[in-house]
C-alpha positions in Angstrom: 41.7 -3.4 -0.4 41.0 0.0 -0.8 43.9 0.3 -3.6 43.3 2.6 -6.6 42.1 0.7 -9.4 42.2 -2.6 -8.4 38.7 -4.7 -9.0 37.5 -6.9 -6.4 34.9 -9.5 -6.9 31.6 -8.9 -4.9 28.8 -11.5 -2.9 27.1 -10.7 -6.1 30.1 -12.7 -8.5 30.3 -8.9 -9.7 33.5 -7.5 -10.5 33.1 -4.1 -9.3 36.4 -1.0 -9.1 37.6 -0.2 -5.8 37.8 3.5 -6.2 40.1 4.1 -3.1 38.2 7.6 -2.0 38.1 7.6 1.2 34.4 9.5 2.0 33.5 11.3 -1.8 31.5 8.5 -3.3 30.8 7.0 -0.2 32.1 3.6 -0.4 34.3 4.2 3.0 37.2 2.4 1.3 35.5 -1.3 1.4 34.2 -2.5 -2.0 31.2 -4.5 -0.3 30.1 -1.7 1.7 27.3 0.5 -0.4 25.0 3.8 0.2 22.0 2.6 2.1 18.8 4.5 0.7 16.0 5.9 3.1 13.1 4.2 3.3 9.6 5.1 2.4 7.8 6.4 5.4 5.4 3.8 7.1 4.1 5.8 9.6 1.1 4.5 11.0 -1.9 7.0 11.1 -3.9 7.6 13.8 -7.2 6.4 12.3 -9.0 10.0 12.3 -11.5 8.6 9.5 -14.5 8.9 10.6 -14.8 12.9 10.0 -14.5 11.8 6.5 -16.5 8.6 6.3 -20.7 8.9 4.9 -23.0 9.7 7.6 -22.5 10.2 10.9 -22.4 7.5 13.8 -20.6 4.2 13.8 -21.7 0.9 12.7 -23.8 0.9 9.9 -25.0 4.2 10.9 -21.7 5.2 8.7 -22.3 4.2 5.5 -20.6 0.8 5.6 -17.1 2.0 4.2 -15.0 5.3 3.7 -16.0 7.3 0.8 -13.1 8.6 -1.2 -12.1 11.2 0.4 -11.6 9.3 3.6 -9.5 7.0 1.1 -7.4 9.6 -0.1 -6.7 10.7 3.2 -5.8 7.2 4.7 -3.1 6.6 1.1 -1.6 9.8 2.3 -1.2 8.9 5.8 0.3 5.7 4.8 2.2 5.7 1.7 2.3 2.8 -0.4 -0.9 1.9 0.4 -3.5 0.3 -2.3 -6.7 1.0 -0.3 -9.3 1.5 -3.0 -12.9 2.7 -2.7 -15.8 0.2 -2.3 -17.5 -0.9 -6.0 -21.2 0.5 -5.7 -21.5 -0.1 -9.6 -24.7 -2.3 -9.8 -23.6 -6.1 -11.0 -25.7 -5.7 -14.1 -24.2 -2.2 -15.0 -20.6 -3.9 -14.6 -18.7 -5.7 -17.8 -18.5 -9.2 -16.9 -14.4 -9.8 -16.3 -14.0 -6.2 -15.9 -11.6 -5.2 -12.9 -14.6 -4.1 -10.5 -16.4 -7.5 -11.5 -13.4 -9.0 -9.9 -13.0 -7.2 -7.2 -16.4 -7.3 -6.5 -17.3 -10.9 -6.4 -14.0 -11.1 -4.5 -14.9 -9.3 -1.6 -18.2 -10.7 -1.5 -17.0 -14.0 -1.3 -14.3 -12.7 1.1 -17.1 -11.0 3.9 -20.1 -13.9 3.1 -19.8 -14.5 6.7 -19.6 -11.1 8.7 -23.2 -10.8 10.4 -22.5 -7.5 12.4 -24.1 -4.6 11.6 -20.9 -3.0 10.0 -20.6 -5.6 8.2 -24.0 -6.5 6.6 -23.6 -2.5 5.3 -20.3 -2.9 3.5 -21.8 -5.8 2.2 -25.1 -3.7 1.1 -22.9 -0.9 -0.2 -20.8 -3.4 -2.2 -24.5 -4.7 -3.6 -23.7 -8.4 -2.3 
């Protein structure tokens, strides 16, 4: 292993050239061995949301959501995230089958049993 020019089959039943560098490409002379990438940050934030969120207070003193500023700010703390902003669109403003529709009725159905006081705002702000 390790010999110039030789191929080797791989877990993958992928012929692959053994390239016999020792450290240039990185393969450290192994032809299953391969550069391991970084990956994406995941760092957890530390939930400072509420300077951002509507109103001031907690419960449903705060709006019942994060506006999107306080969205943009959570995406950038956690990358990778898909966090989207609530739909306040009015049901008989939105196209029927449209992608807010959807998500809409979705979350309505999804919180049609939260009684707190938090949770009866989302589900004002949402107009459910």
């Amino acid at each position: 292993m390790g010999t110039k020019g030789t191929t080797v089959k791989t877990v993958f039943n992928k012929t692959k050239q053994s390239c016999g560098c020792e450290s240039s490409c990185g393969c450290d002379g192994s032809p299953l061995s391969r550069k391991k990438r970084k990956a994406p940050s995941r760092k957890k934030s530390k939930g400072y949301y509420a300077k951002v969120k509507k109103g001031s207070g907690t419960g449903g003193k705060a709006g019942g959501g994060m506006t999107a500023k306080g969205v943009a700010k959570y995406r950038k703390d956690n990358p990778g995230s898909k966090l989207k902003t609530a739909v306040t669109t009015p049901p008989s403003k939105l196209k029927k089958g449209s992608k807010a529709a959807k998500r809409r009725k979705a979350f309505c159905a999804r919180s049609k049993s939260w009684t707190s006081e938090r949770g009866r705002a989302a589900r004002r702000k949402w107009n459910c």
